[in-house]
mmCIF file of the N, C-alpha and C atoms, coordinates in Angstrom:
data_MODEL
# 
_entry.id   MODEL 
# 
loop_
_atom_site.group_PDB 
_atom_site.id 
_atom_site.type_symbol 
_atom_site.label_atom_id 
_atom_site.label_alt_id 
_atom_site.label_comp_id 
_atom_site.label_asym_id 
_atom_site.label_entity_id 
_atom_site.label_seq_id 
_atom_site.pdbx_PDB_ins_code 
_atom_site.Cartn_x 
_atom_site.Cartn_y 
_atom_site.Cartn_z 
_atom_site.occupancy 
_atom_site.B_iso_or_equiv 
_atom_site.pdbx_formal_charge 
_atom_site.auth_seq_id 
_atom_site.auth_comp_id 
_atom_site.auth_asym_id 
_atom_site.auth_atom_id 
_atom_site.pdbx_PDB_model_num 
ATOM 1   N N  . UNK A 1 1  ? -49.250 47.181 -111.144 1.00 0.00 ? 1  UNK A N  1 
ATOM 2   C CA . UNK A 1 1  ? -49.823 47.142 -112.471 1.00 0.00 ? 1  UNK A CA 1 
ATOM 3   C C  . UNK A 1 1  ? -50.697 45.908 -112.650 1.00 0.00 ? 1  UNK A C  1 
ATOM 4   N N  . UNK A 1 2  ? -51.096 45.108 -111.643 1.00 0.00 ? 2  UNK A N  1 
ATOM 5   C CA . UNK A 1 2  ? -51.801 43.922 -111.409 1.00 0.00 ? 2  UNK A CA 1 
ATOM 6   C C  . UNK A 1 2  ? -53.458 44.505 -112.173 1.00 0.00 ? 2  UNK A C  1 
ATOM 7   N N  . UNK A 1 3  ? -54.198 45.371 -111.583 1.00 0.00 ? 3  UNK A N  1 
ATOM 8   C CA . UNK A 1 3  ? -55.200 46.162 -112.270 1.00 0.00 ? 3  UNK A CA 1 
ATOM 9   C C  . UNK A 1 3  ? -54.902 46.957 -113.737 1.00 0.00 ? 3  UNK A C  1 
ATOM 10  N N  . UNK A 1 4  ? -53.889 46.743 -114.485 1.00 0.00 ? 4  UNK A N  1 
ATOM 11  C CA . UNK A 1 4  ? -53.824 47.717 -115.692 1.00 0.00 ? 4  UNK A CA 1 
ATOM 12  C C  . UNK A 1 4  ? -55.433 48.043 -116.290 1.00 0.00 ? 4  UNK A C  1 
ATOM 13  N N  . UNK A 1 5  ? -56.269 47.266 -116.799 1.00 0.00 ? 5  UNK A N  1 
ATOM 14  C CA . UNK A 1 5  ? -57.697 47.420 -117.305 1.00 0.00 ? 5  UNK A CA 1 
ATOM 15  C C  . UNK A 1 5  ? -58.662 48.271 -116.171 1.00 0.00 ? 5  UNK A C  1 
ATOM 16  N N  . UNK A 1 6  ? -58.293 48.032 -115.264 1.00 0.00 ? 6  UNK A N  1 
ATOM 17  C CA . UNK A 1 6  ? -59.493 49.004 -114.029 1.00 0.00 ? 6  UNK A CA 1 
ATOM 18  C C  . UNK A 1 6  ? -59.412 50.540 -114.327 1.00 0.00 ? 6  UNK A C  1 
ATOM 19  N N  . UNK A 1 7  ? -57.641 50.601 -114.260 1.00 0.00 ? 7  UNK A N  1 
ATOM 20  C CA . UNK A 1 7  ? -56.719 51.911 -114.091 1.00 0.00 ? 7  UNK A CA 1 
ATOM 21  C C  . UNK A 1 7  ? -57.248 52.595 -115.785 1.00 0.00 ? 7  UNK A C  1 
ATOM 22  N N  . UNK A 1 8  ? -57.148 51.644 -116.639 1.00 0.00 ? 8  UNK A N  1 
ATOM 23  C CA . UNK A 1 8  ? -57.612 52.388 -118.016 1.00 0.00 ? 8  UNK A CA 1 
ATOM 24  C C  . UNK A 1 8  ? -59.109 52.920 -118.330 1.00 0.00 ? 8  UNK A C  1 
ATOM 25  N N  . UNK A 1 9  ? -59.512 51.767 -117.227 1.00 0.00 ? 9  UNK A N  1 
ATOM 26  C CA . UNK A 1 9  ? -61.217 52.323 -117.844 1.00 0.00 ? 9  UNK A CA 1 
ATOM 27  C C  . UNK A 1 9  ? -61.521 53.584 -117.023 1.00 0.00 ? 9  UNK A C  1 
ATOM 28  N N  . UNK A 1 10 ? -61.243 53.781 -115.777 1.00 0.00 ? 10 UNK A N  1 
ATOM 29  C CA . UNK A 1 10 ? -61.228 54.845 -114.790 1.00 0.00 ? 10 UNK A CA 1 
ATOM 30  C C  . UNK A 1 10 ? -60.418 56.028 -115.621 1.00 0.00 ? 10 UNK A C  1 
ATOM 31  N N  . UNK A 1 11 ? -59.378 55.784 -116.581 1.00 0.00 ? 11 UNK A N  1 
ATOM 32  C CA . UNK A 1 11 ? -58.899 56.649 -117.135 1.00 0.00 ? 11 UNK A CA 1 
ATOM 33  C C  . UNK A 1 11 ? -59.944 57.756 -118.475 1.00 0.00 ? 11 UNK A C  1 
ATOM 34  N N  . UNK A 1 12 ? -60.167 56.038 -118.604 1.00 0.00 ? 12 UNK A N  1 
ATOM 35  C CA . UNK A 1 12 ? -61.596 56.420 -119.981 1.00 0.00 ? 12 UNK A CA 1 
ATOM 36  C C  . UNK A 1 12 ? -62.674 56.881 -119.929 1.00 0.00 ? 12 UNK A C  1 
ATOM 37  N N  . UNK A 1 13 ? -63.021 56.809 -118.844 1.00 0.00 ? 13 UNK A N  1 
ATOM 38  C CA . UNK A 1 13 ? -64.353 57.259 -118.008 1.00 0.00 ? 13 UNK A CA 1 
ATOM 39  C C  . UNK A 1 13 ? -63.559 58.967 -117.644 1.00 0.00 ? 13 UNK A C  1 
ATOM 40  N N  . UNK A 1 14 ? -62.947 58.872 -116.759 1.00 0.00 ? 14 UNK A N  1 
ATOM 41  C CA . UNK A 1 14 ? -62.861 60.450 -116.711 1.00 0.00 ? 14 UNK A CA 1 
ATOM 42  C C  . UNK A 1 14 ? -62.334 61.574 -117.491 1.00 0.00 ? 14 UNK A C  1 
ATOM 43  N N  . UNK A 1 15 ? -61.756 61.032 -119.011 1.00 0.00 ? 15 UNK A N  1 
ATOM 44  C CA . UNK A 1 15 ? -60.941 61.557 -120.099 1.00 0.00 ? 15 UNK A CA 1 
ATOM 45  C C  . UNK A 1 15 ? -62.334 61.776 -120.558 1.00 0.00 ? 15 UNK A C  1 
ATOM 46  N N  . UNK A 1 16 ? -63.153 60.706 -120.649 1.00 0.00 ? 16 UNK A N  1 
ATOM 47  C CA . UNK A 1 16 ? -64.752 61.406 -121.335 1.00 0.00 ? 16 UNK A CA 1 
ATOM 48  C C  . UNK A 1 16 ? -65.900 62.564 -120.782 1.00 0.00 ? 16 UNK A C  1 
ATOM 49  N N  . UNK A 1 17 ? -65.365 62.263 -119.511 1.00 0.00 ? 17 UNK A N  1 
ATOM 50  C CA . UNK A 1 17 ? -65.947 63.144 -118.800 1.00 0.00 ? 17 UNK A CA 1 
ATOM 51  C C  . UNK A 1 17 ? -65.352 65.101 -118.799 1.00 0.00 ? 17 UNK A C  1 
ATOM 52  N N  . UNK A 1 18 ? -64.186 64.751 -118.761 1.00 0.00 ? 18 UNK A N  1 
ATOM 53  C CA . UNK A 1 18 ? -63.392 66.103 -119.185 1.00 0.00 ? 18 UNK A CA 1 
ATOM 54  C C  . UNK A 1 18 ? -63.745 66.538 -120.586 1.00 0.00 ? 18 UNK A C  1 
ATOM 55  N N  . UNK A 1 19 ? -64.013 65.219 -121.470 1.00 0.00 ? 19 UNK A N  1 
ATOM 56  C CA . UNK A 1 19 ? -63.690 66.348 -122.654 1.00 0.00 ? 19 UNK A CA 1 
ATOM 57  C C  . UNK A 1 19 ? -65.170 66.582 -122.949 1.00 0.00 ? 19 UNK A C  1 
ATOM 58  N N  . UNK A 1 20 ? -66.183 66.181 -122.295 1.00 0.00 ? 20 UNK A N  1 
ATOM 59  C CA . UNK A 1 20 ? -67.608 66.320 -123.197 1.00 0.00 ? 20 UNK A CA 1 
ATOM 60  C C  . UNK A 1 20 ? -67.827 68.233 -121.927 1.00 0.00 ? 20 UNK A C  1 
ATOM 61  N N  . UNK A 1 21 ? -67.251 68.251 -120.601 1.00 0.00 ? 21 UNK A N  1 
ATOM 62  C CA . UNK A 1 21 ? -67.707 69.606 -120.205 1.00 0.00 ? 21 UNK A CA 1 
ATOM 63  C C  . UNK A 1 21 ? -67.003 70.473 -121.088 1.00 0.00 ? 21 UNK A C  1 
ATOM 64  N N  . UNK A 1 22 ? -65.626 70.403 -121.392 1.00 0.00 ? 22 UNK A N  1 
ATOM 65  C CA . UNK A 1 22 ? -65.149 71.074 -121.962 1.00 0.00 ? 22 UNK A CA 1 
ATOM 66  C C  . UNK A 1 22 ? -65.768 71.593 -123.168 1.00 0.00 ? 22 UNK A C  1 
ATOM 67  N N  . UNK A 1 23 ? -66.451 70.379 -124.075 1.00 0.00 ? 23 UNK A N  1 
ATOM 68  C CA . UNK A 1 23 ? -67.082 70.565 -125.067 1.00 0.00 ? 23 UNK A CA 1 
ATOM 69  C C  . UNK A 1 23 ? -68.165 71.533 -124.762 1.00 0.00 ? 23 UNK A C  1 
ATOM 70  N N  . UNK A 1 24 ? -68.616 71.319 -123.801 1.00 0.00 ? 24 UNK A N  1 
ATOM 71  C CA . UNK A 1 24 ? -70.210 72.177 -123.390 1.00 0.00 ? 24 UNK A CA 1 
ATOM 72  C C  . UNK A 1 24 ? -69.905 73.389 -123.357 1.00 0.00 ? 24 UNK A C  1 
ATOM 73  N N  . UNK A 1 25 ? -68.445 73.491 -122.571 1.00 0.00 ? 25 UNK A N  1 
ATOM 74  C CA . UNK A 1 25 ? -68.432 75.150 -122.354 1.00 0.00 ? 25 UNK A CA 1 
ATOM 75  C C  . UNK A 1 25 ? -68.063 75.867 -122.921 1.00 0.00 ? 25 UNK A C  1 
ATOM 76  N N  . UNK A 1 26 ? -66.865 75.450 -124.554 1.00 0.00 ? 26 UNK A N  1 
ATOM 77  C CA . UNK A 1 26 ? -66.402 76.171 -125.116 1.00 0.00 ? 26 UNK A CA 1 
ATOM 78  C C  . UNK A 1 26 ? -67.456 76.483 -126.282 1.00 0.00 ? 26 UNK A C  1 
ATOM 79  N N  . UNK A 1 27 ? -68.510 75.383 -126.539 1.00 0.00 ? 27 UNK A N  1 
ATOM 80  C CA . UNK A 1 27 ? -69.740 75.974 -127.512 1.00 0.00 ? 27 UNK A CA 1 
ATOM 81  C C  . UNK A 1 27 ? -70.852 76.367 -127.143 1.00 0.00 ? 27 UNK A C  1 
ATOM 82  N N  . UNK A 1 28 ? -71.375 77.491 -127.701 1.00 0.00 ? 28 UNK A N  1 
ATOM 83  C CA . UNK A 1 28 ? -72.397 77.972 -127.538 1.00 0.00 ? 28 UNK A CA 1 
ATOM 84  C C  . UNK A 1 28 ? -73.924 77.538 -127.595 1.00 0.00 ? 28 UNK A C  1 
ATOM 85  N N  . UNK A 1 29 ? -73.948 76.577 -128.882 1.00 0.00 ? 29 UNK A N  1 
ATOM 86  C CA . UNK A 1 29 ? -74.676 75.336 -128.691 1.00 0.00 ? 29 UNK A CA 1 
ATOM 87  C C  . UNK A 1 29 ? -74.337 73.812 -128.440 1.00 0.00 ? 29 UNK A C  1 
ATOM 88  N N  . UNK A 1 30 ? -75.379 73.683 -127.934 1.00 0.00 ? 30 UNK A N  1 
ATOM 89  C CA . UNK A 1 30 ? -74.963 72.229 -127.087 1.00 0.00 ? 30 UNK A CA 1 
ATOM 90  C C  . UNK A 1 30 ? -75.836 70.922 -128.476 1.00 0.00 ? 30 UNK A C  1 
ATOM 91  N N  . UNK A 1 31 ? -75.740 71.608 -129.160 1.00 0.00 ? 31 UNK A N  1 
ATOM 92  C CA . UNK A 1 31 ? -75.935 70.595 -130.637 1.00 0.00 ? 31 UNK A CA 1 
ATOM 93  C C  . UNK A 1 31 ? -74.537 70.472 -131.498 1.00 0.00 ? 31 UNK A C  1 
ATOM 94  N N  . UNK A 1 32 ? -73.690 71.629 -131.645 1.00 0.00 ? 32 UNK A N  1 
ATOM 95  C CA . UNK A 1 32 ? -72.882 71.788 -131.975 1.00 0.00 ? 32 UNK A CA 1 
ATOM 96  C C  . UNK A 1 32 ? -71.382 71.742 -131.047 1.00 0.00 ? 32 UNK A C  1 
ATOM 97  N N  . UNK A 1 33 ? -71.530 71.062 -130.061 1.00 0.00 ? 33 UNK A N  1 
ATOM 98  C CA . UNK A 1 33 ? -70.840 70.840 -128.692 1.00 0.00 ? 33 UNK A CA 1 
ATOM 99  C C  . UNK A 1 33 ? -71.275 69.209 -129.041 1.00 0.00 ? 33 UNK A C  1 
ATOM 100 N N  . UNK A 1 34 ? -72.013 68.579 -128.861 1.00 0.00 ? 34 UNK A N  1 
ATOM 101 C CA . UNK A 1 34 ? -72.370 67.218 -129.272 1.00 0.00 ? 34 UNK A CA 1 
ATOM 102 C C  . UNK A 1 34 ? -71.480 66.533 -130.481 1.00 0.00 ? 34 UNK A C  1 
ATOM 103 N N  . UNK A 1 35 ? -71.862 67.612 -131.655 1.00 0.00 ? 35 UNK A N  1 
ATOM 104 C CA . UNK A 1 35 ? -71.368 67.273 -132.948 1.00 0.00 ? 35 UNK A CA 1 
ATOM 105 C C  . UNK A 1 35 ? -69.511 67.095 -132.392 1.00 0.00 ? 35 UNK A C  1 
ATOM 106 N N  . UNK A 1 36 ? -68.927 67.638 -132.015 1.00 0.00 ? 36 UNK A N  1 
ATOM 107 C CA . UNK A 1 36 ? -67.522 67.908 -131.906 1.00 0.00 ? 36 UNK A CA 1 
ATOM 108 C C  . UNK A 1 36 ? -66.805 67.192 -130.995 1.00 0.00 ? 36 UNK A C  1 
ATOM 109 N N  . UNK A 1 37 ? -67.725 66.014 -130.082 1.00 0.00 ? 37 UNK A N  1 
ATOM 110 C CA . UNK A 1 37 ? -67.388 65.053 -128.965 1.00 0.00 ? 37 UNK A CA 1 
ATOM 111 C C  . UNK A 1 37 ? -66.295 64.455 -129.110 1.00 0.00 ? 37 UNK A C  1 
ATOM 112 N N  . UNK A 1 38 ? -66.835 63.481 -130.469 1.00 0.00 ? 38 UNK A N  1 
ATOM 113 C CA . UNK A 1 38 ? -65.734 62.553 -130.958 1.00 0.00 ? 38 UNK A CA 1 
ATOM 114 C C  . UNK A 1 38 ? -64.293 62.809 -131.824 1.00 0.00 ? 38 UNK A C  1 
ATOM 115 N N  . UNK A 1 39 ? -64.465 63.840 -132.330 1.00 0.00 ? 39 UNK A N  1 
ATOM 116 C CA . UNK A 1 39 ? -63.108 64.212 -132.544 1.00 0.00 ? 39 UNK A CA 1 
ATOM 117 C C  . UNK A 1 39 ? -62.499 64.570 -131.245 1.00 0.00 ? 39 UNK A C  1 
ATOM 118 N N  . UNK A 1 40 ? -62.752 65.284 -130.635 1.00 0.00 ? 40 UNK A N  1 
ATOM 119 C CA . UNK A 1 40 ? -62.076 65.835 -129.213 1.00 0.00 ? 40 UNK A CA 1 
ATOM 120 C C  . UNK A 1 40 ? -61.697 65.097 -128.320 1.00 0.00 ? 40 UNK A C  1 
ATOM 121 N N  . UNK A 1 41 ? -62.767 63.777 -128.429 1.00 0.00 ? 41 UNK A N  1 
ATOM 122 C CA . UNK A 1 41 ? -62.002 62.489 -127.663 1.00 0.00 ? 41 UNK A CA 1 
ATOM 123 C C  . UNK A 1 41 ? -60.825 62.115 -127.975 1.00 0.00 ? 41 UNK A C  1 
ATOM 124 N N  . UNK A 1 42 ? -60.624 61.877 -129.888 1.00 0.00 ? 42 UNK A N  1 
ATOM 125 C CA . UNK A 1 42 ? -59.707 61.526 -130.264 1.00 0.00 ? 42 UNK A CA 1 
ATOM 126 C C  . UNK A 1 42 ? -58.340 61.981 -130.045 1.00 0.00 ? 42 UNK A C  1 
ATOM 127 N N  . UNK A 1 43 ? -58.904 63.505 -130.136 1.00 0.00 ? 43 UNK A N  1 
ATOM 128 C CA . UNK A 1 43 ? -57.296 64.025 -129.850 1.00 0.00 ? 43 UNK A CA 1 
ATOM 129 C C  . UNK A 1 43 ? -57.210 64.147 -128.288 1.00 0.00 ? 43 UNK A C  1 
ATOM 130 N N  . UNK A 1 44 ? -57.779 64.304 -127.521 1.00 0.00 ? 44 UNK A N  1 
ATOM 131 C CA . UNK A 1 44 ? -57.741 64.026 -125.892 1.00 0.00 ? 44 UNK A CA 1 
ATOM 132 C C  . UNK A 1 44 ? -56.484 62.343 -125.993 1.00 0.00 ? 44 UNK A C  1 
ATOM 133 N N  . UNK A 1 45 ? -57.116 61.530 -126.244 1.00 0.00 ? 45 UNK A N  1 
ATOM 134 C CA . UNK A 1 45 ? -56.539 60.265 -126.201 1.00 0.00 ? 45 UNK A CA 1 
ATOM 135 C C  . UNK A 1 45 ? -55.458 60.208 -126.721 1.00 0.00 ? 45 UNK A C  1 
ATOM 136 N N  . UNK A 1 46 ? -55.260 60.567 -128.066 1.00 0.00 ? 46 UNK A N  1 
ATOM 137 C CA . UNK A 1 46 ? -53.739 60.512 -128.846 1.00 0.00 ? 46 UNK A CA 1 
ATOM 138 C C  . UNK A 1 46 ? -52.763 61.141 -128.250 1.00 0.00 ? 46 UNK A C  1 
ATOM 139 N N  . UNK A 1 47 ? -53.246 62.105 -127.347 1.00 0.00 ? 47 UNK A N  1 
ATOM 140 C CA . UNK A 1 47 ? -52.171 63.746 -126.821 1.00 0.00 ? 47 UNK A CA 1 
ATOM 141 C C  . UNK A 1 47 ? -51.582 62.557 -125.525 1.00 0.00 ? 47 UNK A C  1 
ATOM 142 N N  . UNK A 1 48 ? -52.679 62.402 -124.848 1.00 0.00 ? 48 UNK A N  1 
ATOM 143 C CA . UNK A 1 48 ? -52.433 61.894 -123.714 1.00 0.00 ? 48 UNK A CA 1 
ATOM 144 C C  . UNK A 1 48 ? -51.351 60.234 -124.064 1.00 0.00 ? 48 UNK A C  1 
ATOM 145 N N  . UNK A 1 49 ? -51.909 59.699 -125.362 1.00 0.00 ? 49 UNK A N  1 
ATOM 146 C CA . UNK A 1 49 ? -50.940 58.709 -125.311 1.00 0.00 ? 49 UNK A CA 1 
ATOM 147 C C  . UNK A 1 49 ? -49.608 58.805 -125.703 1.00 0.00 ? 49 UNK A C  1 
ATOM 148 N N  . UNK A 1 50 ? -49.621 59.979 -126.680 1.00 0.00 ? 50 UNK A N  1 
ATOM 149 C CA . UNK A 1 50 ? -48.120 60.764 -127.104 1.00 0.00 ? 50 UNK A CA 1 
ATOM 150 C C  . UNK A 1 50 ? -47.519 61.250 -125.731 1.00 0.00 ? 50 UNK A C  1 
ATOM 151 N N  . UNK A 1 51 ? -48.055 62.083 -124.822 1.00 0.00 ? 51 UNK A N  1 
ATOM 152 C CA . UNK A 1 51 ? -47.192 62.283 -123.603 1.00 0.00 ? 51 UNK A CA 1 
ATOM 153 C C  . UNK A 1 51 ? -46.455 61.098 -122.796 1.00 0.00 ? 51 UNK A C  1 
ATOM 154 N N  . UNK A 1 52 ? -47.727 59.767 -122.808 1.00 0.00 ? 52 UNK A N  1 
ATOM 155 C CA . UNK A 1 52 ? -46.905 58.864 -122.354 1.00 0.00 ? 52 UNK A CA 1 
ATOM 156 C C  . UNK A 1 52 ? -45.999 57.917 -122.738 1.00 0.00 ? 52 UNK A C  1 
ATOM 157 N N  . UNK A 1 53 ? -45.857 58.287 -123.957 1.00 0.00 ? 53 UNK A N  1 
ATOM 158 C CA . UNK A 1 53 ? -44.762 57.565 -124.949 1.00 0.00 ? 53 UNK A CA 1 
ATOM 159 C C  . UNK A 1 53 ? -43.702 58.160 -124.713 1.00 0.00 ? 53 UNK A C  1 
ATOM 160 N N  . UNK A 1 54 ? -43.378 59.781 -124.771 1.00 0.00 ? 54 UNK A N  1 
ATOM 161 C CA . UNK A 1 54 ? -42.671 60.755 -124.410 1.00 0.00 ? 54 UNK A CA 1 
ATOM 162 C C  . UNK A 1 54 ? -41.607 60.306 -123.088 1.00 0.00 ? 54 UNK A C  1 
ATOM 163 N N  . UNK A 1 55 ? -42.411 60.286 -121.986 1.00 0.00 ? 55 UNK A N  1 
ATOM 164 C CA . UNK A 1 55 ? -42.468 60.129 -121.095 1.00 0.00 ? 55 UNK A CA 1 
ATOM 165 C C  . UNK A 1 55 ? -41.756 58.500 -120.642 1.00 0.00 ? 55 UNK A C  1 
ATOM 166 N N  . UNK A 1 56 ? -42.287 57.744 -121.337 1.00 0.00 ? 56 UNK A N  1 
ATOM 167 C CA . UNK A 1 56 ? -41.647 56.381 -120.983 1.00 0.00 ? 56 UNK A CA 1 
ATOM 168 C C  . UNK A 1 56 ? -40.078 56.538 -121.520 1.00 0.00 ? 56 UNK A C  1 
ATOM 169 N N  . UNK A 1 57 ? -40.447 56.555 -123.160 1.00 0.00 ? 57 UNK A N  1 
ATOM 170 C CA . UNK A 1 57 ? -38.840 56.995 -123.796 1.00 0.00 ? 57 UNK A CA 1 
ATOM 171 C C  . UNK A 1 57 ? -37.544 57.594 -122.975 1.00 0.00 ? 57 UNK A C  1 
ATOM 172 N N  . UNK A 1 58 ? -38.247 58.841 -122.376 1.00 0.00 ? 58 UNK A N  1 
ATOM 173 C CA . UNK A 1 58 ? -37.526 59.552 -121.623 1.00 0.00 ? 58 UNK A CA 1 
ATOM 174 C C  . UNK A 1 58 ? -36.940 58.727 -120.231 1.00 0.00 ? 58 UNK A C  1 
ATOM 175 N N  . UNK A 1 59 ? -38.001 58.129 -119.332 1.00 0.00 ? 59 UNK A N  1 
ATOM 176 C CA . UNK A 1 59 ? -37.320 57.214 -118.878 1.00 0.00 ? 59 UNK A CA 1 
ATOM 177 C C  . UNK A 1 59 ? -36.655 56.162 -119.207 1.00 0.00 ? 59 UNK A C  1 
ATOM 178 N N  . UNK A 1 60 ? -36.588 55.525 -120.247 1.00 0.00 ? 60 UNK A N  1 
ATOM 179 C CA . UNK A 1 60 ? -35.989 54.669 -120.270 1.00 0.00 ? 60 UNK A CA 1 
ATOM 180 C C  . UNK A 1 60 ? -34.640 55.025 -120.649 1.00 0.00 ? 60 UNK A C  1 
ATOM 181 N N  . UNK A 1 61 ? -34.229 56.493 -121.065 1.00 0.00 ? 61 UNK A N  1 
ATOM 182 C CA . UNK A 1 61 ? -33.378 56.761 -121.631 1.00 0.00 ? 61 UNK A CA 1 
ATOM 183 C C  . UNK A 1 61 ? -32.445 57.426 -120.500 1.00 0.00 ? 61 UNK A C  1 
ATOM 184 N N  . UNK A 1 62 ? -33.369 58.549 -120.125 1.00 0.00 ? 62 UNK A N  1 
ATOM 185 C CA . UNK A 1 62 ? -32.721 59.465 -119.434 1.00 0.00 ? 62 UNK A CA 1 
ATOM 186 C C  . UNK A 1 62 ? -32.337 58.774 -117.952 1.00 0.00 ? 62 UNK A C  1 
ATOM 187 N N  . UNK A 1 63 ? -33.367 58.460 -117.666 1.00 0.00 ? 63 UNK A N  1 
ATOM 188 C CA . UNK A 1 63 ? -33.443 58.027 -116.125 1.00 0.00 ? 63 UNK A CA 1 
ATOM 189 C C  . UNK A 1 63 ? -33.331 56.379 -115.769 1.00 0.00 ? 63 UNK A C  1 
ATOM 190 N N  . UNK A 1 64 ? -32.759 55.528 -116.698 1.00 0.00 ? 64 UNK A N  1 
ATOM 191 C CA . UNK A 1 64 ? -32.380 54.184 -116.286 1.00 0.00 ? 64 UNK A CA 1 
ATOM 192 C C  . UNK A 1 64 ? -31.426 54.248 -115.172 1.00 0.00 ? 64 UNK A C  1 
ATOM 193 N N  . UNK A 1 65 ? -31.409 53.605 -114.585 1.00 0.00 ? 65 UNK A N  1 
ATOM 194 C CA . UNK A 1 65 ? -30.144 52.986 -113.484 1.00 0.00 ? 65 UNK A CA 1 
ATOM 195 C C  . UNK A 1 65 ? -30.075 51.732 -113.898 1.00 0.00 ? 65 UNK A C  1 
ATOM 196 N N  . UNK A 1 66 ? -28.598 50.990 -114.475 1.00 0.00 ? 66 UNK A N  1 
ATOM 197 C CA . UNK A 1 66 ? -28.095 50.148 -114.504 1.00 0.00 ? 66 UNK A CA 1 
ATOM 198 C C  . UNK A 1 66 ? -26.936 49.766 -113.508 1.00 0.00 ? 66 UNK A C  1 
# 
């Protein structure tokens, strides 16, 4: 975890990259695919940070070894 900031921006970079094709392909116009970027980022990011909240919780809960 020495790189945490590399690992995030590489994260940020390809979370943007997923969600703007996605955007392209599910609209028919690519004006109205534009318009809808930034919300879609948002929830791209929140989902993804809710899973890893999920996910940590769960380890820390389920799967500790003491």
């Amino acid at each position: 975890m020495n790189d945490i900031g590399t690992h995030l921006l590489l994260f940020a970079i390809t979370g943007f990259v997923i969600v703007v094709l996605s955007s392209l392909f599910s609209e028919s116009e690519d004006s109205a695919a534009f318009k809808t970027i930034p919300r879609r980022l948002v929830y791209f990011f929140i989902g993804c940070g809710a899973v890893a909240g999920v996910m940590l919780v769960l380890e820390h809960t389920v799967a500790s070894i003491n």
